[in-house]
Biopython code that builds the backbone (N, CA, C, O; Angstrom):
import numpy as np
from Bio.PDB.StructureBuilder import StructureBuilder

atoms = [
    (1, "UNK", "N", (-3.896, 6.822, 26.897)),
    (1, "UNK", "CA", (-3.066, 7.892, 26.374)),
    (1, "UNK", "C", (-3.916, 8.799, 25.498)),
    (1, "UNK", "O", (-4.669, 8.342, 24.639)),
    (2, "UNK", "N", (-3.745, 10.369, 25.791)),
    (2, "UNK", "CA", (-4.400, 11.158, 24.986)),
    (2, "UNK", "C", (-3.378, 11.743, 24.043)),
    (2, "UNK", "O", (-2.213, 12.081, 24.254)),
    (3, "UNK", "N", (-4.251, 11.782, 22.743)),
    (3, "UNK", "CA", (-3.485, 12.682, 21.771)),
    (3, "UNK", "C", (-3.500, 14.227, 22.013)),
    (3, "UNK", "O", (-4.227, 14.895, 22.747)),
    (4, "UNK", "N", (-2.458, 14.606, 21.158)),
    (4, "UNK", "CA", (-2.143, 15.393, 21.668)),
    (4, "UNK", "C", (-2.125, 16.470, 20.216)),
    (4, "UNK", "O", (-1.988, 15.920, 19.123)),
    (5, "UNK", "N", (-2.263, 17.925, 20.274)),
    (5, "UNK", "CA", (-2.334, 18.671, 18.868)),
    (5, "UNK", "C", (-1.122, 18.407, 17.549)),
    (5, "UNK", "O", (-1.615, 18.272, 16.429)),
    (6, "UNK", "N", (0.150, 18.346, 17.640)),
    (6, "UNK", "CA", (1.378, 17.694, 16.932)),
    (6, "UNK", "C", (0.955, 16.222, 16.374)),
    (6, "UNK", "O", (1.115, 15.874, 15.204)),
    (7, "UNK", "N", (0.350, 15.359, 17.471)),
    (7, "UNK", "CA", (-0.180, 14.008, 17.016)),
    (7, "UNK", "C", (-1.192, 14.011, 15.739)),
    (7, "UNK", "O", (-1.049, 13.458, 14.648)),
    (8, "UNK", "N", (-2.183, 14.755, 16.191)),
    (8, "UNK", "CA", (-3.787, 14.921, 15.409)),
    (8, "UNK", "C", (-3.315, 15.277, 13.764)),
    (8, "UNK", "O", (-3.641, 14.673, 12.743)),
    (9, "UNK", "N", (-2.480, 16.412, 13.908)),
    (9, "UNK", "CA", (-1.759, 17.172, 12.902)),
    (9, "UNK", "C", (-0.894, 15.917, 12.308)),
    (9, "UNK", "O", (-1.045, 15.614, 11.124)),
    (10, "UNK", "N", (-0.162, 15.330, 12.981)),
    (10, "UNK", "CA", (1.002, 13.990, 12.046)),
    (10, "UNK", "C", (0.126, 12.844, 11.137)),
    (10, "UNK", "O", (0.318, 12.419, 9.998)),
    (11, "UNK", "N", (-1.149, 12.467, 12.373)),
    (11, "UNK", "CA", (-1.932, 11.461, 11.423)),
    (11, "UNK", "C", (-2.655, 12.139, 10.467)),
    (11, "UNK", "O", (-2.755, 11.419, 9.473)),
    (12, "UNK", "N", (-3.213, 13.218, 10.316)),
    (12, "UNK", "CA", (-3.953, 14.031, 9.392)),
    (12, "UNK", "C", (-2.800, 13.990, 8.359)),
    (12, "UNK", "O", (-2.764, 12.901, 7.785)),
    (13, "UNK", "N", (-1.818, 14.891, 7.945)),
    (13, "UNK", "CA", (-0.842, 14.674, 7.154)),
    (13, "UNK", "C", (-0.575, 13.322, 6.352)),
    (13, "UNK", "O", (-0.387, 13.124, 5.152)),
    (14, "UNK", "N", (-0.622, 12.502, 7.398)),
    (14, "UNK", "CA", (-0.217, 11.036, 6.842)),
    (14, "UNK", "C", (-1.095, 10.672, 5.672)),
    (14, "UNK", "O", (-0.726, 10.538, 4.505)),
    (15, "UNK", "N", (-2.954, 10.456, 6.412)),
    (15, "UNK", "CA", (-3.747, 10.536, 6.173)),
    (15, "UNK", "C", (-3.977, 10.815, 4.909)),
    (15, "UNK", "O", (-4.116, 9.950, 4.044)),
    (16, "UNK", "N", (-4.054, 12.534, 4.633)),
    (16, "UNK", "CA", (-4.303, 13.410, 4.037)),
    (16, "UNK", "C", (-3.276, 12.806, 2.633)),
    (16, "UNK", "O", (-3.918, 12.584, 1.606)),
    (17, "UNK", "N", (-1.710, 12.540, 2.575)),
    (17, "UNK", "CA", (-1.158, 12.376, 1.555)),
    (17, "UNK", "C", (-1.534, 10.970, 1.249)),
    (17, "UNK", "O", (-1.696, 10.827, 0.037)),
    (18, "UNK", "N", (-1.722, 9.905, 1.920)),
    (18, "UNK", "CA", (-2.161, 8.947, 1.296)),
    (18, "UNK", "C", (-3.272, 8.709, 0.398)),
    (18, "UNK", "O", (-3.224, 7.981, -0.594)),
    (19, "UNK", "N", (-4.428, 9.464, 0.866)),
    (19, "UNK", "CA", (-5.489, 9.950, 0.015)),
    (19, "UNK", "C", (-4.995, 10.345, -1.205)),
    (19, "UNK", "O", (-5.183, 9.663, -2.213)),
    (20, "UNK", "N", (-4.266, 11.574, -1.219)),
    (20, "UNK", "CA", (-3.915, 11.962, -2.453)),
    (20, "UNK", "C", (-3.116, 11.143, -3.559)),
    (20, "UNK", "O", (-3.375, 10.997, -4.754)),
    (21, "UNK", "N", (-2.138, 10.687, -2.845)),
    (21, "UNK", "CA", (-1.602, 8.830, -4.018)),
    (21, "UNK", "C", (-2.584, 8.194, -4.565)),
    (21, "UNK", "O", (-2.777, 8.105, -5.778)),
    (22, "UNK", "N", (-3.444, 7.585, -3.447)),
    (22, "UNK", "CA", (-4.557, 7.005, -4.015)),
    (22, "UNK", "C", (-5.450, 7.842, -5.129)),
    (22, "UNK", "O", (-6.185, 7.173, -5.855)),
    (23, "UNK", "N", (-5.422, 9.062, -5.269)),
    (23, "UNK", "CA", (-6.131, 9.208, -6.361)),
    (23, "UNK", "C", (-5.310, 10.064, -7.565)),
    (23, "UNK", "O", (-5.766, 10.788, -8.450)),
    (24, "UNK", "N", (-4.094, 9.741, -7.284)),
    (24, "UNK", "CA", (-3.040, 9.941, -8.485)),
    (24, "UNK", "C", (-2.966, 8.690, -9.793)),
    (24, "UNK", "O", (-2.938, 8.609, -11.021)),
    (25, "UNK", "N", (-2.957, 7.558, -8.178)),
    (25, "UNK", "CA", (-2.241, 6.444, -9.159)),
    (25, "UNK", "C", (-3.556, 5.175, -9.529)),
    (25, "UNK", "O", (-4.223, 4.613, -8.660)),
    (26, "UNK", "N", (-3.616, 5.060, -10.277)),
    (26, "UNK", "CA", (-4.598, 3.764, -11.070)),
    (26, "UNK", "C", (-4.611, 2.667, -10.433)),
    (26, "UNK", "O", (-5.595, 2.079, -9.985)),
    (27, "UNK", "N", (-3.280, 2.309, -10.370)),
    (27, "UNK", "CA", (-3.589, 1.301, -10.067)),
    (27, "UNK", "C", (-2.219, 0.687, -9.457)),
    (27, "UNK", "O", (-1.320, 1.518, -9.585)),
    (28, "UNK", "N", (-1.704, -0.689, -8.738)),
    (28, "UNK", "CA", (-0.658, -0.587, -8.261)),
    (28, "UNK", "C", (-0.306, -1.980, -8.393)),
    (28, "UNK", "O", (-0.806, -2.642, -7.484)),
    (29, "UNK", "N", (0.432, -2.709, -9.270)),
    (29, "UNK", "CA", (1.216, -3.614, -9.514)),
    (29, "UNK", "C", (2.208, -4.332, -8.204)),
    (29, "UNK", "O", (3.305, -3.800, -8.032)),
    (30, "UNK", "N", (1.780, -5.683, -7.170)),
    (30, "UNK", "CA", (2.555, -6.060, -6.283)),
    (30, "UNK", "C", (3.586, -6.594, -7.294)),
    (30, "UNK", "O", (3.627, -6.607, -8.525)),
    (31, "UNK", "N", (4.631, -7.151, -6.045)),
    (31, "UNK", "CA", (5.664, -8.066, -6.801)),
    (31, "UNK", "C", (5.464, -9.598, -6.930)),
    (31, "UNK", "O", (4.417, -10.188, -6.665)),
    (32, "UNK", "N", (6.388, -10.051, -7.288)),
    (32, "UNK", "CA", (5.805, -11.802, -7.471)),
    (32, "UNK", "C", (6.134, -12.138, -6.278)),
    (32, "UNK", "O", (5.406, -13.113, -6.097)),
    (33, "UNK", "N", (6.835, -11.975, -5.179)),
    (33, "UNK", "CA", (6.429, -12.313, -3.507)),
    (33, "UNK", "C", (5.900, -12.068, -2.742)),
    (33, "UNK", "O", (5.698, -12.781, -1.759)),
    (34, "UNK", "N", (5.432, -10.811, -2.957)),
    (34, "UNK", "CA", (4.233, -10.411, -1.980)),
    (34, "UNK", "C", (3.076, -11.187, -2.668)),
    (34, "UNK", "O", (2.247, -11.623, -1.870)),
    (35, "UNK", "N", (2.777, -11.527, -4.350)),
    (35, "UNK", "CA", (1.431, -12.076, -4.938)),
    (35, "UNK", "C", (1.913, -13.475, -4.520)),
    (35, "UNK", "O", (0.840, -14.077, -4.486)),
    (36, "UNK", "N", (2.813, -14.322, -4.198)),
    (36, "UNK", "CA", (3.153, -15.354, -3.859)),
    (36, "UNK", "C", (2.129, -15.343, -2.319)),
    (36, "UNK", "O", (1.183, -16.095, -2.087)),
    (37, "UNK", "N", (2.673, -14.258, -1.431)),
    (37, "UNK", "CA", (2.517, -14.625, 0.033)),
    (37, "UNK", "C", (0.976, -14.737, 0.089)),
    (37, "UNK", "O", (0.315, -15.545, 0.742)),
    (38, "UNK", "N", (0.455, -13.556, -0.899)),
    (38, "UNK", "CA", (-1.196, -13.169, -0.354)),
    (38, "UNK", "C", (-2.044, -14.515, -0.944)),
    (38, "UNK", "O", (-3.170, -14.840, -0.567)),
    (39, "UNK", "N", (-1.148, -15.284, -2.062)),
    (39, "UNK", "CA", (-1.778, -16.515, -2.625)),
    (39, "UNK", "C", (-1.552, -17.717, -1.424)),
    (39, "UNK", "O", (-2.193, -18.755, -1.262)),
    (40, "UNK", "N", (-0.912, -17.418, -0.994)),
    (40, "UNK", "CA", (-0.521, -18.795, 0.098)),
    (40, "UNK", "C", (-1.377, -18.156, 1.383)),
    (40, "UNK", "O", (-2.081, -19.007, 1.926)),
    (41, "UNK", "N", (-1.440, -17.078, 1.864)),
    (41, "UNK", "CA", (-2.658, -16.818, 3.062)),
    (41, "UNK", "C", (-4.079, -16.719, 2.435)),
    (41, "UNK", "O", (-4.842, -16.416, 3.353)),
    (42, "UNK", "N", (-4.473, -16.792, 1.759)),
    (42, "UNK", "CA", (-5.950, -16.547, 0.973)),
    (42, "UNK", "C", (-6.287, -18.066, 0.815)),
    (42, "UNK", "O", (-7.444, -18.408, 1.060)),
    (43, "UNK", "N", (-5.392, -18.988, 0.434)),
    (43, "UNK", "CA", (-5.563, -20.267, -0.166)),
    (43, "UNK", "C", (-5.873, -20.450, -1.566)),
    (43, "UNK", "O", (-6.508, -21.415, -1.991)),
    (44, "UNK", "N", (-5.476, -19.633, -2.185)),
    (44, "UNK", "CA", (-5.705, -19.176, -3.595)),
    (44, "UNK", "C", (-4.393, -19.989, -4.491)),
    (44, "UNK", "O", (-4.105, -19.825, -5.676)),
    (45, "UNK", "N", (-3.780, -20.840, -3.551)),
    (45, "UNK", "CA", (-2.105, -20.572, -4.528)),
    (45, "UNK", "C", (-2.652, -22.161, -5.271)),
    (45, "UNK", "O", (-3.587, -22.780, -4.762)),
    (46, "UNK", "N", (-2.117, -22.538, -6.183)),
    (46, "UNK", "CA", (-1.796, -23.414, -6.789)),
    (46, "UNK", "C", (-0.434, -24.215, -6.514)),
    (46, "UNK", "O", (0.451, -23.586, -5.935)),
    (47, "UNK", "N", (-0.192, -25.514, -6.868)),
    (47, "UNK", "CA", (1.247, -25.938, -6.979)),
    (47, "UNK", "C", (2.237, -24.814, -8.340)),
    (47, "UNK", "O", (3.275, -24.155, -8.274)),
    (48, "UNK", "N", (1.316, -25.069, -9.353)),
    (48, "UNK", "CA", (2.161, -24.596, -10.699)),
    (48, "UNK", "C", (2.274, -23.237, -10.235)),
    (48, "UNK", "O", (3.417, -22.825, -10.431)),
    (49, "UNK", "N", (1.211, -22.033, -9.471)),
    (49, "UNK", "CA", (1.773, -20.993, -8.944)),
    (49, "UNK", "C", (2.945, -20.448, -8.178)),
    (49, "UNK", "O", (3.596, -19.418, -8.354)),
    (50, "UNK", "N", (3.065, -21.586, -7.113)),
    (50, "UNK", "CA", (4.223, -21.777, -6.234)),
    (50, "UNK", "C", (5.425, -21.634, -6.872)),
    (50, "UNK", "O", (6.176, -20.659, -6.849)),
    (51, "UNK", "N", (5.622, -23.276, -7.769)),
    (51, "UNK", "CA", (6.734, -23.869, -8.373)),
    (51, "UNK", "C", (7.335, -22.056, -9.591)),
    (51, "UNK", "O", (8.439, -21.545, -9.780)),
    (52, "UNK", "N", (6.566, -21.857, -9.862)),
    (52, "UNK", "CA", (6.772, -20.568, -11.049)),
    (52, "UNK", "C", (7.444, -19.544, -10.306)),
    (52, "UNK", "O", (8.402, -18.912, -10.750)),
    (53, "UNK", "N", (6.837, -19.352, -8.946)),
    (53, "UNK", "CA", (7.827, -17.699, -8.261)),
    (53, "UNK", "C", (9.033, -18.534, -7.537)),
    (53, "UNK", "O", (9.911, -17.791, -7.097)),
    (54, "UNK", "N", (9.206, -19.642, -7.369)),
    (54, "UNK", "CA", (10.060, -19.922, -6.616)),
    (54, "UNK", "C", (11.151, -20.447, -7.766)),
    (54, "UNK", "O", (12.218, -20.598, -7.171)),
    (55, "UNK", "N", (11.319, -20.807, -9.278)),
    (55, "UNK", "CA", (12.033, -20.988, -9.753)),
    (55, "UNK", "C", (12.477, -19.136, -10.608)),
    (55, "UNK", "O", (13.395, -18.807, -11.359)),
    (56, "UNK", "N", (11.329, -18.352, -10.018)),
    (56, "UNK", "CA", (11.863, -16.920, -10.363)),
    (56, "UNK", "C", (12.616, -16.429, -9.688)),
    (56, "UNK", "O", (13.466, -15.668, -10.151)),
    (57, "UNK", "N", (12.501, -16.826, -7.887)),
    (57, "UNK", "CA", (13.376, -16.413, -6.603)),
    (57, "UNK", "C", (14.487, -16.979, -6.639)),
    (57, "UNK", "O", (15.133, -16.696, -5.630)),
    (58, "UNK", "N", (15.204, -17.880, -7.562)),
    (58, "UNK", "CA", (16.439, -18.449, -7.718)),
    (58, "UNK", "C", (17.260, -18.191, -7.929)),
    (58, "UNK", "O", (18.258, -18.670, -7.390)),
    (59, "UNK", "N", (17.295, -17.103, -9.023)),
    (59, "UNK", "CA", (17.961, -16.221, -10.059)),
    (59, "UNK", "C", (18.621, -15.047, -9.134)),
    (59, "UNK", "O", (17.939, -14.051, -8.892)),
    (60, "UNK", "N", (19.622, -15.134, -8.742)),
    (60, "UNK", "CA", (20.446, -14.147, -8.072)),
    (60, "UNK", "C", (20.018, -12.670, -8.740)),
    (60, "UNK", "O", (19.837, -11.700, -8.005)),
    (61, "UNK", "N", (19.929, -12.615, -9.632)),
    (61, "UNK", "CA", (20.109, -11.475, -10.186)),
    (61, "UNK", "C", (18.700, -10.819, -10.750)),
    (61, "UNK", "O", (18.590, -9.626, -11.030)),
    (62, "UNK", "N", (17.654, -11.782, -10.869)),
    (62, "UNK", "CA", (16.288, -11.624, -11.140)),
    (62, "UNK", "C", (15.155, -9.962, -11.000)),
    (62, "UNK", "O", (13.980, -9.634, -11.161)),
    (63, "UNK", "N", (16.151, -9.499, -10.701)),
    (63, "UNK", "CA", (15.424, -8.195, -10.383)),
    (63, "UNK", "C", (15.978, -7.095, -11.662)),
    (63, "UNK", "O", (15.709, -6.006, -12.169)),
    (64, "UNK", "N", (16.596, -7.833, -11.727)),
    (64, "UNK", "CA", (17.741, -6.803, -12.900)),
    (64, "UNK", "C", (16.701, -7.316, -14.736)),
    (64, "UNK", "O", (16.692, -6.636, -15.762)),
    (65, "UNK", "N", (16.083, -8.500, -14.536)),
    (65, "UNK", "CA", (15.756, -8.827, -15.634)),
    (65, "UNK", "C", (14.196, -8.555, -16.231)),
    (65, "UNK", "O", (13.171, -9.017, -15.728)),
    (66, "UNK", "N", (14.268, -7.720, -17.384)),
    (66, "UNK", "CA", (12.953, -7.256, -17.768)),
    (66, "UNK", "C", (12.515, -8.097, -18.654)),
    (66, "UNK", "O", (11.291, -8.027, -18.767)),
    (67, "UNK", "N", (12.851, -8.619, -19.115)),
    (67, "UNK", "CA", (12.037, -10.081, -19.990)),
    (67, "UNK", "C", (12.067, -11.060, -19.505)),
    (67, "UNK", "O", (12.862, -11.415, -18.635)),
    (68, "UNK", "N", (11.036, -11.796, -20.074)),
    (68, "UNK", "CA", (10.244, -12.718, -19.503)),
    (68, "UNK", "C", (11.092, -13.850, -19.670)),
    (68, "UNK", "O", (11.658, -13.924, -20.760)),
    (69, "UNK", "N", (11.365, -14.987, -18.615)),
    (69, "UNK", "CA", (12.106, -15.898, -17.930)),
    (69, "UNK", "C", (11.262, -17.327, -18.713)),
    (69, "UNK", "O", (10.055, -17.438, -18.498)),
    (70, "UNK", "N", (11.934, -18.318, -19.559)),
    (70, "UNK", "CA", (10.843, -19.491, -19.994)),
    (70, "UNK", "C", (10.956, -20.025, -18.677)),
    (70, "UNK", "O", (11.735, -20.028, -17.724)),
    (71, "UNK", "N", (9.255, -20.718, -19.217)),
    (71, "UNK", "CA", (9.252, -21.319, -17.710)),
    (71, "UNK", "C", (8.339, -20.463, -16.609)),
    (71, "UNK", "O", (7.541, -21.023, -15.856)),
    (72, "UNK", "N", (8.530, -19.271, -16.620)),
    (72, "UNK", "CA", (8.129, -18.914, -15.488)),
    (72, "UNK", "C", (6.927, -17.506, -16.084)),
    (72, "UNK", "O", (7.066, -16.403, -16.613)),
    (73, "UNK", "N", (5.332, -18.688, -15.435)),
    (73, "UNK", "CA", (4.532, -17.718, -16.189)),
    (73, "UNK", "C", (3.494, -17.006, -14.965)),
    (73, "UNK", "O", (2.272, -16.900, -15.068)),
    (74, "UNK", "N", (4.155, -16.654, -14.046)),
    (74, "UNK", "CA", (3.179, -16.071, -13.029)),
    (74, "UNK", "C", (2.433, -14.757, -12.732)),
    (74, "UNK", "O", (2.966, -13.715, -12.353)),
    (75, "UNK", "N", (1.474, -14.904, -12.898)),
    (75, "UNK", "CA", (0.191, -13.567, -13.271)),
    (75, "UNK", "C", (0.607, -12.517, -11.674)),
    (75, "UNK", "O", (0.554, -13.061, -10.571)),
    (76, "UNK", "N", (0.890, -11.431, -11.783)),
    (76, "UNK", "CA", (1.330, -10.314, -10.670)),
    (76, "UNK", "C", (0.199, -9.794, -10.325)),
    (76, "UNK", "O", (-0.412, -9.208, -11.219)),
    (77, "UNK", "N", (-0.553, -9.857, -8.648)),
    (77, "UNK", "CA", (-1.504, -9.251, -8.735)),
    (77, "UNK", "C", (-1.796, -7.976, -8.432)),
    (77, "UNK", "O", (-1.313, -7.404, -7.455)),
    (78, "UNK", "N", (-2.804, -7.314, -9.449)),
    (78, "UNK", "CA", (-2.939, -5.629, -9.603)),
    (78, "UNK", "C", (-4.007, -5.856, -8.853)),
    (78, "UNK", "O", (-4.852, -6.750, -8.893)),
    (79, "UNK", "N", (-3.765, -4.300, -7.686)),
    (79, "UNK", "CA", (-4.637, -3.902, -7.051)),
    (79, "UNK", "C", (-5.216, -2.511, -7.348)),
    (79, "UNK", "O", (-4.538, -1.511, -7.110)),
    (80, "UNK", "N", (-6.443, -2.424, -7.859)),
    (80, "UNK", "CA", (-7.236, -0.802, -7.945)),
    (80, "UNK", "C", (-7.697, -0.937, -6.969)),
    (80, "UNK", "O", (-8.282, -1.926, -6.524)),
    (81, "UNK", "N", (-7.420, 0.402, -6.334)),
    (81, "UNK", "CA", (-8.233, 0.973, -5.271)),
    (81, "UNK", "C", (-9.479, 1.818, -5.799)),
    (81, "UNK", "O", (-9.387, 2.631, -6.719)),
    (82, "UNK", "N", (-11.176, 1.403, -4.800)),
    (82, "UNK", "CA", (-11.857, 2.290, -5.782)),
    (82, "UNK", "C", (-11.443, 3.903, -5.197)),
    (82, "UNK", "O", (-10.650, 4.348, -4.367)),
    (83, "UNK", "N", (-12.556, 4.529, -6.225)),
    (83, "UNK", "CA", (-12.322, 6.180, -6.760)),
    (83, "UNK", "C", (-12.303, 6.917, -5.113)),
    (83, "UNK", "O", (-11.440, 7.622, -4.591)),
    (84, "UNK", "N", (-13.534, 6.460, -4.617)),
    (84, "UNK", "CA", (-14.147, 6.825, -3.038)),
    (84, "UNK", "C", (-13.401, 6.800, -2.287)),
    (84, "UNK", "O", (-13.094, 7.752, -1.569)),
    (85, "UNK", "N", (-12.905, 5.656, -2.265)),
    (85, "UNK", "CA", (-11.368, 5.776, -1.370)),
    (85, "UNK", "C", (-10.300, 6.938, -1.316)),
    (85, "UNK", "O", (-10.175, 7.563, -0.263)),
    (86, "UNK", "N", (-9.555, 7.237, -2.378)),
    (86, "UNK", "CA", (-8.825, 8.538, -2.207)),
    (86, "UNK", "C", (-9.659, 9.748, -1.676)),
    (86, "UNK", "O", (-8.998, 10.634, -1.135)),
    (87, "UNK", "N", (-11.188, 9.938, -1.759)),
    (87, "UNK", "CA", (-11.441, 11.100, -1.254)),
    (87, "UNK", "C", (-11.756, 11.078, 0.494)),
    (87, "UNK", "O", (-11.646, 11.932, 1.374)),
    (88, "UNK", "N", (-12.134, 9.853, 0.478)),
    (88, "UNK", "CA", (-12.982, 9.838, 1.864)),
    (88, "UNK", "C", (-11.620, 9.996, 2.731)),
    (88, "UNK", "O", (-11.628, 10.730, 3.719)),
    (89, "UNK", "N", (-10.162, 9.122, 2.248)),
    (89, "UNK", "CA", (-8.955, 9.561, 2.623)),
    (89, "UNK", "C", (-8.783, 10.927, 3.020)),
    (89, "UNK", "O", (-8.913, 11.369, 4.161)),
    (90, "UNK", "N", (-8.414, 11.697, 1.752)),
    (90, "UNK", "CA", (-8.282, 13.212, 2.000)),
    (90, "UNK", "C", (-9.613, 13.826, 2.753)),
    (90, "UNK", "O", (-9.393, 14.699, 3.593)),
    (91, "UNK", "N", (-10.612, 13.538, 2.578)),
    (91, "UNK", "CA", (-11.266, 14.149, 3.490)),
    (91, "UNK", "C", (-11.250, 13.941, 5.693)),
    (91, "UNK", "O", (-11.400, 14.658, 6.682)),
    (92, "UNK", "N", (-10.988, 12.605, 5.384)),
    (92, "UNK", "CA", (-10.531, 12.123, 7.324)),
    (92, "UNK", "C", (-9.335, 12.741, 7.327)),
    (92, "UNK", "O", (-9.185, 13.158, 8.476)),
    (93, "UNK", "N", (-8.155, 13.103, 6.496)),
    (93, "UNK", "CA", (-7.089, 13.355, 6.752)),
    (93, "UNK", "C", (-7.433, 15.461, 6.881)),
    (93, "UNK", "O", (-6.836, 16.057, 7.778)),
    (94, "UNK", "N", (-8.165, 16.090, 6.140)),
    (94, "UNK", "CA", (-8.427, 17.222, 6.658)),
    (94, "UNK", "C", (-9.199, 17.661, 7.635)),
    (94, "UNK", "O", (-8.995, 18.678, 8.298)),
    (95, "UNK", "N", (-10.246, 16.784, 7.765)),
    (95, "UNK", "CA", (-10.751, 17.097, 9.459)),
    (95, "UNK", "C", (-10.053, 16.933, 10.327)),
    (95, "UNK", "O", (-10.285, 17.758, 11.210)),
    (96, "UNK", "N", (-9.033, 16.066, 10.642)),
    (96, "UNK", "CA", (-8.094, 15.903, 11.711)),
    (96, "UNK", "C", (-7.367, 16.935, 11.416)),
    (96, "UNK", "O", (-7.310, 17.732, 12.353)),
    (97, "UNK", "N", (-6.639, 17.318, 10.255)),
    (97, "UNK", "CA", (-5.875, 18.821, 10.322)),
    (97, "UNK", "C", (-6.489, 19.864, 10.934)),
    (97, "UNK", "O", (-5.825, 20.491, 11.760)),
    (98, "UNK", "N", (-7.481, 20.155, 10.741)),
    (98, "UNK", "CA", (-8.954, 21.679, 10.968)),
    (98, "UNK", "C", (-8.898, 21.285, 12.569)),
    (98, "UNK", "O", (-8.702, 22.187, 13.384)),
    (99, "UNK", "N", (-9.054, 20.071, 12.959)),
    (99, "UNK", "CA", (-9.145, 19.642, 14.544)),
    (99, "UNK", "C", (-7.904, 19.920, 14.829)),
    (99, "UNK", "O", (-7.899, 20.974, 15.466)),
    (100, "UNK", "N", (-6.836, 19.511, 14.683)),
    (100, "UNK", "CA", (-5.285, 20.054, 15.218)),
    (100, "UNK", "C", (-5.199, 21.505, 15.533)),
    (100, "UNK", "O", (-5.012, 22.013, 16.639)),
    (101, "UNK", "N", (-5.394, 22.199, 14.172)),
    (101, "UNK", "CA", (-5.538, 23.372, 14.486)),
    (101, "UNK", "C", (-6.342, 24.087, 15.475)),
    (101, "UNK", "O", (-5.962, 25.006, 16.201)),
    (102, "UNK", "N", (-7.451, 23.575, 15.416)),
    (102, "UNK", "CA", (-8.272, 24.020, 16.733)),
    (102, "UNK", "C", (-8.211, 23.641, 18.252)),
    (102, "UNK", "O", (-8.823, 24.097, 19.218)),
    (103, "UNK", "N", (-7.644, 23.047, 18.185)),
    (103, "UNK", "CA", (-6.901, 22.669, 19.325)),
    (103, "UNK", "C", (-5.715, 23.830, 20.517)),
    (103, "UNK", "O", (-5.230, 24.888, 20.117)),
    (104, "UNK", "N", (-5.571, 23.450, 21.456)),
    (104, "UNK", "CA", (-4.624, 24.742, 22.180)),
    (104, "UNK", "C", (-3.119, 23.654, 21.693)),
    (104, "UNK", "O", (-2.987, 22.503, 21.277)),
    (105, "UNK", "N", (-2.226, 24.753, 22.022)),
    (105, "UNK", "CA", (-0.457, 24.081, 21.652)),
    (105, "UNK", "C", (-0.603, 23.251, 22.597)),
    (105, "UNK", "O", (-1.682, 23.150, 23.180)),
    (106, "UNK", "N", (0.672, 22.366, 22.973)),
    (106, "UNK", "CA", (0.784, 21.861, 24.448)),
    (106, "UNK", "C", (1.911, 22.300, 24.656)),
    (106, "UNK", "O", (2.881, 22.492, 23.924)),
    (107, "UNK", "N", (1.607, 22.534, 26.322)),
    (107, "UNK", "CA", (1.815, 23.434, 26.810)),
    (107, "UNK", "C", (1.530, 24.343, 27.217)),
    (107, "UNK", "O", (2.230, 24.741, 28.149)),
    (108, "UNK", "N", (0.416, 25.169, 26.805)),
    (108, "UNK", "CA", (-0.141, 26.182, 27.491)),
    (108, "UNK", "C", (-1.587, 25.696, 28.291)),
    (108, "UNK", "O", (-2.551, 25.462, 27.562)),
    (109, "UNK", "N", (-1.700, 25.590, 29.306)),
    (109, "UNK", "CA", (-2.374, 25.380, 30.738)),
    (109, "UNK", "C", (-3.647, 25.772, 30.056)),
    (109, "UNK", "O", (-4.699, 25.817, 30.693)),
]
sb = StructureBuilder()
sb.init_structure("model")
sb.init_model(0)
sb.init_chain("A")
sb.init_seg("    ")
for serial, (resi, resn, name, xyz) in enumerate(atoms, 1):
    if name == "N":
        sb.init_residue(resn, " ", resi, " ")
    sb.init_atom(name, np.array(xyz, "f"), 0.0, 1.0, " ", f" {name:<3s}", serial, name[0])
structure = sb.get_structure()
């Protein structure tokens, strides 16, 4: 399957704004189940890690609560993206724009 000028142009866009998040935001705080899951595929997890998000996942209402739960002391893992990253982003995401554009519409023969 060939791409097509609308295509080139959608992933560039995509591209292009993700770059730019990435170099808005510092840094990006997961939740305690996604730092649960990536600890259990990495092999990183502990028992006392486990036992801590899963007596946090209990709590019906746990999302609603901004202080800290006794008992439950589980470190959330922050991800920085480095600096290079947001540009090299915006930069693949504007060559594919400049290429869209240069491109013919489709449709015309």
């Amino acid at each position: 399957m060939e791409f097509n000028r609308n295509q080139y142009f959608m992933v560039g866009l995509v591209i292009l704004f993700l770059g730019i998040q990435f170099r808005l935001v510092d840094s990006y705080l997961l939740s305690k189940p996604v730092t649960k899951f990536l600890a259990e595929k990495t092999g990183k997890a502990s028992p006392q890690t486990l036992n801590a998000v899963s007596k946090f996942e209990e709590s019906p209402l746990s999302f609603l609560s901004f202080s800290k739960q006794p008992g439950v002391s589980l470190l959330q893992k922050v991800i920085r993206p480095p600096t290079w990253l947001g540009w090299a982003l915006i930069s693949v995401g504007a060559v594919l724009i400049l290429h869209s554009l240069a491109m013919r519409a489709p449709g015309t023969g």
